[in-house]
C-alpha positions in Angstrom: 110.5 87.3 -34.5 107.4 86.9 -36.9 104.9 85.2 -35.9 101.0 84.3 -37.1 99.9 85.8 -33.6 102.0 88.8 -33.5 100.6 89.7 -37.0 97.1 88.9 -36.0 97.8 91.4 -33.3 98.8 94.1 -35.7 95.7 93.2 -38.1 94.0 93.7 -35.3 94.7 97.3 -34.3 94.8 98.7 -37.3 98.8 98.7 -37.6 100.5 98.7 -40.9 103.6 96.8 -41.2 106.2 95.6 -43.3 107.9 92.0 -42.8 111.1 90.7 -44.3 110.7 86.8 -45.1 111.8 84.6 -47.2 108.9 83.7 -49.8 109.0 79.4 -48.6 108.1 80.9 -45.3 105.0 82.5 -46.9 101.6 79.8 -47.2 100.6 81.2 -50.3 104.1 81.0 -51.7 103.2 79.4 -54.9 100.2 81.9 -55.8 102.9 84.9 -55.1 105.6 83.2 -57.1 103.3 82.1 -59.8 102.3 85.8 -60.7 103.0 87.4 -63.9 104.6 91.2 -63.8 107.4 92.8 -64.6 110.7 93.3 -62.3 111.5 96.8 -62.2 115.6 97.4 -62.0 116.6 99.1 -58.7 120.1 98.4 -58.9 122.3 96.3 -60.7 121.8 93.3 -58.3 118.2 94.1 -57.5 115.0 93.7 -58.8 111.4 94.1 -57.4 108.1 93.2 -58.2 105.1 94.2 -56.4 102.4 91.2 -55.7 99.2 91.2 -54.8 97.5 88.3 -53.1 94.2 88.4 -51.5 94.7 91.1 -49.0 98.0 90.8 -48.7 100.7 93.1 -50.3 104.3 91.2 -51.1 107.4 93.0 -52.7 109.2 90.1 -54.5 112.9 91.0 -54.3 115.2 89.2 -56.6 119.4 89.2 -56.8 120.8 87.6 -59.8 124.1 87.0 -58.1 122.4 85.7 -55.1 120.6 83.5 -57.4 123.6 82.1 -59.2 125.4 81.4 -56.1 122.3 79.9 -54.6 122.4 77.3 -57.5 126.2 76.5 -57.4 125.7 75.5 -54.0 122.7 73.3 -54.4 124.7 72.0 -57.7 127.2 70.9 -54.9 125.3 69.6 -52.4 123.4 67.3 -55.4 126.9 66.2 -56.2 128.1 65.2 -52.8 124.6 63.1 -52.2 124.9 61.5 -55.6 128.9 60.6 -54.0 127.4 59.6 -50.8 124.7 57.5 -52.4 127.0 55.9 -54.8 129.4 54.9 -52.0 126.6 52.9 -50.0 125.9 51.1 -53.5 129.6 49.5 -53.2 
């Protein structure tokens, strides 16, 4: 598991590292997001940016499939509140 200490601790000694996380995990989430630079093409479903912010390196991995399924399901899930909240209206 990730965690602030067990970075610390690898800060700390000296110890590069790479951690997988999704970016609203991440405090400075907006700042990374908000960055300008170009996606470079790995594959067809991947694209990767690299991101500087203050000392910290992040790789910004983006799947455009992932991405459209991600929306059809929030597209869902606003669909079933709007139900649910029209049903309590009645």
């Amino acid at each position: 598991m990730v965690s602030k200490e067990l970075l610390d601790e690898l800060d700390r000694n000296h110890i590069e590292y790479i951690v997988g996380m999704r970016m609203r995990k991440a405090k400075e989430v907006g700042e990374v997001l908000k960055t300008g630079g170009k996606y470079k093409v790995v594959r067809d479903k991947l694209r990767v940016k690299e991101v500087w912010c203050d000392a910290n390196r992040y790789i910004i991995c983006y799947n455009p499939i992932q991405a459209e399924y991600d929306e059809k399901a929030r597209e869902e899930m606003v669909a079933k509140l709007e139900s649910q909240i029209k049903s309590y209206g009645d």
